[in-house]
C-alpha positions as CSV (number, residue, x, y, z in Angstrom):
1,X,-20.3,15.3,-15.2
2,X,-20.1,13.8,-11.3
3,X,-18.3,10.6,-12.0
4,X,-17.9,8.4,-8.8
5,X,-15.7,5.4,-8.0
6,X,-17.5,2.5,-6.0
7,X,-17.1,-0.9,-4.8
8,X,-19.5,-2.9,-6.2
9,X,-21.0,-4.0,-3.5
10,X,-22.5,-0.7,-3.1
11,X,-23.8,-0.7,-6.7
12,X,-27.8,-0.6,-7.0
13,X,-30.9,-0.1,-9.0
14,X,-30.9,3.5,-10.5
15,X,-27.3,4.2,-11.3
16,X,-25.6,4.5,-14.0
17,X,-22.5,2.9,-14.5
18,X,-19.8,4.2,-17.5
19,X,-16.6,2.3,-16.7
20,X,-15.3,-0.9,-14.9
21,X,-12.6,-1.3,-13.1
22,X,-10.5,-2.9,-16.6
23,X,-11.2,-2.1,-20.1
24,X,-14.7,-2.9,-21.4
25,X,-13.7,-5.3,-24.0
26,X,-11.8,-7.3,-21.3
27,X,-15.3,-8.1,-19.6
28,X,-17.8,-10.2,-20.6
29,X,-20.5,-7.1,-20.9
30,X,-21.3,-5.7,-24.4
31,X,-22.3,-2.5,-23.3
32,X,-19.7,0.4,-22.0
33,X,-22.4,2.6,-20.1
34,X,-25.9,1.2,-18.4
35,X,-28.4,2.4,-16.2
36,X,-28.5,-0.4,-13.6
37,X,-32.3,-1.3,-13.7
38,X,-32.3,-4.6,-11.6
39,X,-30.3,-7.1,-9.1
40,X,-29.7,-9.4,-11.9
41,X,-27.3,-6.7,-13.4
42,X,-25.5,-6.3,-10.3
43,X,-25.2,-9.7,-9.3
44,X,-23.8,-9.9,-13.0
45,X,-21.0,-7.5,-12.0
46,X,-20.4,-9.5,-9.1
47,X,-20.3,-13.0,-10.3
48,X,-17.4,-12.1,-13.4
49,X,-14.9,-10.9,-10.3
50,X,-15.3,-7.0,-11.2
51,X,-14.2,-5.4,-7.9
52,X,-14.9,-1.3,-8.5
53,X,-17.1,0.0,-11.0
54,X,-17.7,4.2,-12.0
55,X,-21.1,5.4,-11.5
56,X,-22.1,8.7,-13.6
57,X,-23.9,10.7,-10.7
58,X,-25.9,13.3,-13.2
59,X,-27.3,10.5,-15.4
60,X,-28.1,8.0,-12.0
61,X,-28.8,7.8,-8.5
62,X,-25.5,8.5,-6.0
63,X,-24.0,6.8,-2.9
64,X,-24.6,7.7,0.5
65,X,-21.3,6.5,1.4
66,X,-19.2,8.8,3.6
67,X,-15.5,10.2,2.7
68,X,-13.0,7.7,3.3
69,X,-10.7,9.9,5.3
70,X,-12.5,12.7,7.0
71,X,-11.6,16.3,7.1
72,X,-9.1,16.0,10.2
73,X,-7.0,13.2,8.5
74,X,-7.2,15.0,5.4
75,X,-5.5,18.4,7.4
76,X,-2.5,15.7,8.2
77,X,-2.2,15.2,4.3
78,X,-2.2,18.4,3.1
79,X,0.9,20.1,2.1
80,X,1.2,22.5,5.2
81,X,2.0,20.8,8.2
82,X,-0.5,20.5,10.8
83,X,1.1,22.5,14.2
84,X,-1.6,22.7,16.6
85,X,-3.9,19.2,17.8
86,X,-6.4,17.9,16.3
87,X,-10.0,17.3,17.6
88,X,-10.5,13.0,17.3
89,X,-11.4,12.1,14.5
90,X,-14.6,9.4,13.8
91,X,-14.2,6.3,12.5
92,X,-13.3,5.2,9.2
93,X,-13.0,2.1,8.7
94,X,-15.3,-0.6,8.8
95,X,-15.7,-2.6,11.8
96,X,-15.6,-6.2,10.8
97,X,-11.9,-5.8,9.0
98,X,-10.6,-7.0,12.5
99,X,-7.2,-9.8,13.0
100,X,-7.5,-12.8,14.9
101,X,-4.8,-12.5,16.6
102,X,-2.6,-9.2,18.1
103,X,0.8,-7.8,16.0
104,X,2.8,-9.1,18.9
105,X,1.7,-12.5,18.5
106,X,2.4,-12.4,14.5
107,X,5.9,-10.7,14.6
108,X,8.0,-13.5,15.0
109,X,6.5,-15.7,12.4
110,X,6.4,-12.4,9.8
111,X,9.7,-12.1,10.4
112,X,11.0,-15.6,9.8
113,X,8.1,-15.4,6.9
114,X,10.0,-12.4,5.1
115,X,13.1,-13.8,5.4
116,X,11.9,-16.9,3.8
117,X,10.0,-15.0,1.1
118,X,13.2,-13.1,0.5
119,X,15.8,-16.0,0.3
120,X,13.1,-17.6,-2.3
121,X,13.0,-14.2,-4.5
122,X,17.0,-14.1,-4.5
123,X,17.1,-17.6,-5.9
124,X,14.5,-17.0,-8.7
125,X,15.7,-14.0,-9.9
126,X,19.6,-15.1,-10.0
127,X,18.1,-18.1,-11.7
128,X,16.1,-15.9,-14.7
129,X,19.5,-14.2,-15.1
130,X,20.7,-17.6,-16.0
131,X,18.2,-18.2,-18.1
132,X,17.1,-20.9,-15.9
133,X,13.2,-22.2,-15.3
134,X,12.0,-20.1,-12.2
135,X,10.6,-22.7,-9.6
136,X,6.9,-20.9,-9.6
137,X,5.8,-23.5,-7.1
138,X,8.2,-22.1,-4.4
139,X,6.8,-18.4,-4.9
140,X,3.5,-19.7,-5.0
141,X,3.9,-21.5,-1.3
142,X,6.1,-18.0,-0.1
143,X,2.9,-16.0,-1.1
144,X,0.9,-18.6,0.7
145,X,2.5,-17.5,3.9
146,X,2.3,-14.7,3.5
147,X,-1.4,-14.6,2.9
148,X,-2.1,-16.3,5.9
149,X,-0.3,-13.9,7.9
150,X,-1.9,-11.0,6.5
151,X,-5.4,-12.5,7.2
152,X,-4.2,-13.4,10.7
153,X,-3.0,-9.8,11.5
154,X,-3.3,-6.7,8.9
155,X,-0.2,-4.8,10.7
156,X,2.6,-7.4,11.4
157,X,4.1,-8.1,7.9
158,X,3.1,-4.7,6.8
159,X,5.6,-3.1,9.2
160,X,8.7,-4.9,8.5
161,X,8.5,-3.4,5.0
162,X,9.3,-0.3,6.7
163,X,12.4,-1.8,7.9
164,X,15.3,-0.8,5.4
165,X,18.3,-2.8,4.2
166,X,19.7,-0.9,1.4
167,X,22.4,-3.9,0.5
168,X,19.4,-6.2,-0.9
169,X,17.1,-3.4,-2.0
170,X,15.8,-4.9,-5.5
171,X,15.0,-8.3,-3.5
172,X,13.3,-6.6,-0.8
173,X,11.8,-4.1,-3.2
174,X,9.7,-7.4,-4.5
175,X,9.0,-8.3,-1.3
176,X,8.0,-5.4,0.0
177,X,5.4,-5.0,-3.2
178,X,3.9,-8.5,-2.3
179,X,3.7,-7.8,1.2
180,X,1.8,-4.4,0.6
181,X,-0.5,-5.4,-2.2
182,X,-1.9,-7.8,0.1
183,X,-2.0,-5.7,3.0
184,X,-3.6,-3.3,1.1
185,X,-5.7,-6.4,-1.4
186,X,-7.1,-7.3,2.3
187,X,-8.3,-3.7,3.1
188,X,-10.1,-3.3,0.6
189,X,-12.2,-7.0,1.0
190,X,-10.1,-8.9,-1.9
191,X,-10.8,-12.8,-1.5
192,X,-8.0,-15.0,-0.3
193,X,-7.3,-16.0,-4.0
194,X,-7.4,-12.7,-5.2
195,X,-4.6,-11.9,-2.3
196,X,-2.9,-14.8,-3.4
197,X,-2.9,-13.7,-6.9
198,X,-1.8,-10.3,-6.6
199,X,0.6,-11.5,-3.7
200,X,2.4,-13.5,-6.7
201,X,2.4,-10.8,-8.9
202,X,4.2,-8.3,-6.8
203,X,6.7,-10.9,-5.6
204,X,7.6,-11.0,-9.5
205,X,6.3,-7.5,-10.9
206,X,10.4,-6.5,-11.1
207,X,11.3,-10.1,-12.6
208,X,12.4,-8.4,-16.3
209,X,14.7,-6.6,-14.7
210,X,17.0,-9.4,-14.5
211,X,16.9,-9.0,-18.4
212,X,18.2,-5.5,-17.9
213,X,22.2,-4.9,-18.8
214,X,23.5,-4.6,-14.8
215,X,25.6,-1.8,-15.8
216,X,22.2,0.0,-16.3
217,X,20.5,-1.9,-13.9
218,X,23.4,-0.6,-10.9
219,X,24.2,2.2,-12.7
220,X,25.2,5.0,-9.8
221,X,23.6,8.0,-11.3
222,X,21.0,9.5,-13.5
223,X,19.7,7.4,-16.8
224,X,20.3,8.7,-20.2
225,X,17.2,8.8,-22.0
226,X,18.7,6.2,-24.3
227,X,19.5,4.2,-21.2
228,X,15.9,4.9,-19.3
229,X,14.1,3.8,-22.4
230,X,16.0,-0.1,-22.1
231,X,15.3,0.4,-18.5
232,X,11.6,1.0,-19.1
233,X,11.7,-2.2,-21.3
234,X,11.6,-4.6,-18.2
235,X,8.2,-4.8,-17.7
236,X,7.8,-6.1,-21.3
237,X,10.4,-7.8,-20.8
238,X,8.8,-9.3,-17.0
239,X,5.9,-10.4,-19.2
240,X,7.7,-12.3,-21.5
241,X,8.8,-14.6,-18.9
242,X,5.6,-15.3,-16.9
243,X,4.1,-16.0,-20.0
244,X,6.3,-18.9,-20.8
245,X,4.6,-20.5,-17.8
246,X,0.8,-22.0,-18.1
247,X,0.1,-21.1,-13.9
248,X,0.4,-17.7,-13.5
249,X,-2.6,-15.9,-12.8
250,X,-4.0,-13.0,-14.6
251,X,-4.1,-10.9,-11.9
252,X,-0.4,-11.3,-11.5
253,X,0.0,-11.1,-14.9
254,X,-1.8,-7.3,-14.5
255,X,0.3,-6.5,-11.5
256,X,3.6,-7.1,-13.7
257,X,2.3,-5.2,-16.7
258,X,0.4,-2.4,-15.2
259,X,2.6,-1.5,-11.9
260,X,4.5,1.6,-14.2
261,X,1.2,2.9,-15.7
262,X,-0.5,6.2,-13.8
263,X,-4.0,7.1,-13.9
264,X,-3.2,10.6,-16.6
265,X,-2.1,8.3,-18.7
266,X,1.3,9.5,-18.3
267,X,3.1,6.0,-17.3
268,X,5.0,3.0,-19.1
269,X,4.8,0.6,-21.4
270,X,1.0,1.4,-23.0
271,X,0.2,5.1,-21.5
272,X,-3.3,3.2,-20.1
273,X,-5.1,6.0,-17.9
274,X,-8.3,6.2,-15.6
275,X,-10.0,2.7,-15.6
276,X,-8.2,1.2,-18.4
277,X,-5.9,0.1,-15.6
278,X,-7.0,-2.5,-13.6
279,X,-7.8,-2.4,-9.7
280,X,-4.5,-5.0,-9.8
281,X,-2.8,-2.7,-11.8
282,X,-3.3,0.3,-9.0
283,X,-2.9,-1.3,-6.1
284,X,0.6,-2.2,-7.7
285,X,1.3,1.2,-8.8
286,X,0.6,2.7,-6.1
287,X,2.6,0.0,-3.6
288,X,5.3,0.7,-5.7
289,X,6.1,3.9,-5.5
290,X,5.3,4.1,-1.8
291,X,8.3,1.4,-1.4
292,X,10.3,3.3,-3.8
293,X,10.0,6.9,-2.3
294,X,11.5,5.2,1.0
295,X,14.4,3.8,-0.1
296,X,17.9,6.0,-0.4
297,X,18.8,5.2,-3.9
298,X,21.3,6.7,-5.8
299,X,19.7,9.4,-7.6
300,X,17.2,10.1,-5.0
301,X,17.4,10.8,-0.9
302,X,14.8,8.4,1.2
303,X,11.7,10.1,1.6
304,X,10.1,9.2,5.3
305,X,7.1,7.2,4.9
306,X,4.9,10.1,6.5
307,X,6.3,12.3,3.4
308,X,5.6,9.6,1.4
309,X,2.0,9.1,2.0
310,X,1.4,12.5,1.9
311,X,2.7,12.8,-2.0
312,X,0.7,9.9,-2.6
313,X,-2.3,11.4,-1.4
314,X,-1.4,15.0,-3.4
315,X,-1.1,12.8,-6.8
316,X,-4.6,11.6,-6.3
317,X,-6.7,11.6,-9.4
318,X,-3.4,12.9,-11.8
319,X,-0.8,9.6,-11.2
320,X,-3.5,7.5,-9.2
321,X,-7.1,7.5,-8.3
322,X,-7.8,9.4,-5.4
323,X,-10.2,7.3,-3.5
324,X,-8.0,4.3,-4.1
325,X,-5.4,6.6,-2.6
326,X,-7.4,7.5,0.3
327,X,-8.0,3.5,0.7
328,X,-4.1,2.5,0.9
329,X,-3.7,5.5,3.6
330,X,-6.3,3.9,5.5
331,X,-4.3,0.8,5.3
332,X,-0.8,2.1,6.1
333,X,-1.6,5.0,8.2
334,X,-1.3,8.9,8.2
335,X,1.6,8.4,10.1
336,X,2.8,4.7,9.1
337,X,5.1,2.5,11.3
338,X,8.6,3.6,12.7
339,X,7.9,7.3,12.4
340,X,9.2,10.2,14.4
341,X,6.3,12.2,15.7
342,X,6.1,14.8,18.1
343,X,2.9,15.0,20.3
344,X,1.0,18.4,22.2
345,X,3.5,17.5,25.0
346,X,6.3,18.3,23.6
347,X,7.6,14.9,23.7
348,X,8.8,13.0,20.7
349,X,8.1,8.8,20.1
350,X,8.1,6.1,17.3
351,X,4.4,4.9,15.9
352,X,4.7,0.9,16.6
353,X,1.3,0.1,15.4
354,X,-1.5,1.9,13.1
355,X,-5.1,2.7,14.8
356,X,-7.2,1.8,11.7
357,X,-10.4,3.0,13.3
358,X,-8.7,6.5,14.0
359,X,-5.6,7.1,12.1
360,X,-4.6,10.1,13.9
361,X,-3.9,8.2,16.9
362,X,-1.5,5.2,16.7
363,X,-0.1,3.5,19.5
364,X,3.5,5.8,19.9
365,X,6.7,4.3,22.1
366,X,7.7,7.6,23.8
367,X,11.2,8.2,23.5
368,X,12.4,12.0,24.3
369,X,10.7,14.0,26.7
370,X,9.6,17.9,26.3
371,X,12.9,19.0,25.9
372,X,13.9,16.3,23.6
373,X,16.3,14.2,25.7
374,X,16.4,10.5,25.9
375,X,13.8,9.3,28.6
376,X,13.3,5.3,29.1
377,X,10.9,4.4,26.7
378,X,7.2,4.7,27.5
379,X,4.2,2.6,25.4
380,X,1.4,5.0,25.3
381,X,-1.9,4.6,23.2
382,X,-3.3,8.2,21.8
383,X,-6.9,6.9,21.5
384,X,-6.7,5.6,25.0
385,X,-5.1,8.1,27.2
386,X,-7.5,10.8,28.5
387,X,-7.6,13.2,31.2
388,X,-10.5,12.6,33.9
389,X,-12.7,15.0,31.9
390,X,-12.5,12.4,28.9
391,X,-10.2,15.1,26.5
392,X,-6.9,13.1,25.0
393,X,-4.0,13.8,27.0
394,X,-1.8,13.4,23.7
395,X,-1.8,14.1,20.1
396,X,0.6,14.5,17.2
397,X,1.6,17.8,15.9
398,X,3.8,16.9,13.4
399,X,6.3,14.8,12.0
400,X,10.5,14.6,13.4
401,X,13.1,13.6,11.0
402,X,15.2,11.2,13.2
403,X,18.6,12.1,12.0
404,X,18.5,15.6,13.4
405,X,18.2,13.4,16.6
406,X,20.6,11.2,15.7
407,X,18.1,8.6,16.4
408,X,18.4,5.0,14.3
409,X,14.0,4.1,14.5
410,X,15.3,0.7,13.3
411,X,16.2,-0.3,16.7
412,X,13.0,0.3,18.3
413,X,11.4,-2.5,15.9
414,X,11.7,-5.4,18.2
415,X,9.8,-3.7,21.2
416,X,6.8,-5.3,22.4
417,X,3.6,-3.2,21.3
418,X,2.2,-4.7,24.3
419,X,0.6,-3.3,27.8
420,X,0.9,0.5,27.4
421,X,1.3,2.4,30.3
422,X,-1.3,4.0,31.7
């Protein structure tokens, strides 16, 4: 059996469709497998807000539709690393998902936007910890902002959640979830009120934890299984609150719920698999862990975000779906912001911004030359710079871990992205 994950916008006439992107009985259609026989079916789909729906490819007519990440991008993924360049790679990512306005324009108010978001976060959670009403108004007017940046520039808010502070990590953590659920919510083609929505439930997906004994909660070192179970219980325990409020959405409700379940069927607290989760419920997921894998916690080292995204895409179809996987690298990038890379040169720089059209070729600040000393740093764009016989003059063999270089990528963050040099 060929089953098939679509958008629904590419859903027509002569396939056959077995599963939706959230359990059948949660959907207003009485059947749980159709062959699609008109536009009245599919507008159907459409008009009740299902986002992704599973064609059955033996029993109905297929897609056309390319891979999402080509072979190329693919050999960046894989668990060998890649030593020798690359040829380009095409593009993968449709045109029209473009920002109004450049990441160096948006930086300064994403900053002062995630610093607002988190000051808002700290308050509501210290206040359910008291016990106290959580002002859902205020989140709702943080996610707002956040939003609006996102729609203004895909990139901007997106990389400051690879900025670490480890003193604040469960606040940032939230924030962080928000921030990449509607990066990734906006990738995809989610409406504003869906990004909204989802935006609101990652901001609070974490909020049971505050119902979590702290000396668990902190606790600097492996759980007991007696203690993991109670620790497991926040997300029960994060749906108890927002229900106690009549204005939270449902598809924050799914992000709170869901974010611990894994496509087997292997996560937390119901064991849903496959398309019993929702598409709010994945993006969540799959957010989460990526934020989670970065941070240096006490029972695990910080994995770099290049690492990261390269798990992620090796757990696709066991702990998540693998073209939704595919999707969020496509977001973030192969090689996401503030890595270490080292290009055909021999030289070594730090990706500042993500070339969604061709993710193997980022803009890179150049920072150590061939033999790896500090050189004054140079803005170069890999999908620009050629040779006068068109080739690429640069591209990245793999992957530098910055401590070996004693390098802190942190302090590279507030560089202008701007005017590289040709």
């Amino acid at each position: 059996m060929a089953s098939k994950k679509i958008p629904v916008q590419k859903l027509k006439t002569g396939m056959f469709v077995e599963g939706l992107d959230r359990p059948w009985i949660d959907s207003p259609f009485f059947f749980h497998k159709k062959l699609i026989k008109s536009q009245d079916q599919i507008d159907k789909f459409v008009s009740h807000g299902i986002q992704h729906v599973t064609i059955n490819t033996d029993k109905g007519a297929d897609t056309e539709d390319k891979p999402v990440l080509n072979n190329n991008e693919k050999s960046h993924l894989s668990a060998t690393p890649m030593e020798q360049p690359q040829p380009q790679p095409q593009p993968s990512v449709e045109s029209e998902n473009t920002d109004s306005i450049k990441i160096e324009e948006e930086l300064p108010r994403a900053k002062e936007i995630k610093s607002n978001v988190t000051s808002v976060v700290k308050s509501i959670f210290k206040d359910a910890r008291m016990g106290k009403a959580i002002e859902i108004n205020a989140v709702k007017e943080q996610v707002g902002d956040i939003v609006d940046s996102v729609i203004r520039n895909r990139d901007a808010l997106l990389c400051l959640t690879n900025l670490k502070d480890y003193d604040d990590y469960t606040f940032l953590h939230c924030v962080n979830i928000g921030i990449l659920a509607v990066s990734f919510g906006r990738h995809i083609g989610m409406s504003t009120r869906q990004l909204e929505n989802i935006g609101f439930g990652g901001i609070l997906h974490d909020i049971g934890k505050t119902m979590i004994p702290e000396n668990i909660l902190n606790k600097p070192g492996k759980y007991t299984e007696a203690e993991y179970e109670i620790m497991k219980r926040h997300v029960s325990l994060g749906g108890e609150i927002l229900q106690k409020y009549d204005n939270i959405p449902d598809e924050a409700m799914l992000v709170a719920m869901q974010h611990h379940e894994r496509f087997n069927g292997t996560g937390y607290p119901n064991r849903l698999s496959g398309d019993k989760i929702s598409l709010e419920g994945q993006i969540a997921s799959i957010s989460d862990v990526y934020d989670a894998l970065t941070y240096e916690r006490v029972y695990h080292k910080a994995a770099s975000c290049h690492a990261t995204v390269k798990r992620l895409y090796e757990w696709g179809d066991t702990l998540f779906e693998k073209t939704l996987i595919e999707r969020f690298v496509q977001c973030i990038g192969i090689y996401p912001f503030n890595s270490l890379v080292e290009l055909s040169t021999g030289q070594c720089g730090i990706v500042v911004s993500v070339n969604h059209q061709n993710l193997l070729r980022p803009q890179v600040r150049i920072i150590l030359d061939s033999n790896k000393k500090r050189q004054n740093p140079t803005l170069i764009d890999l999908a620009e710079e050629k040779d006068g016989n068109g080739d690429h003059l640069y591209s990245i063999i793999k992957e530098l871990d910055p401590a070996a270089f004693r390098i802190d990528v942190n302090q590279f963050a507030d560089m202008s992205v701007s005017n590289p040099v040709r």
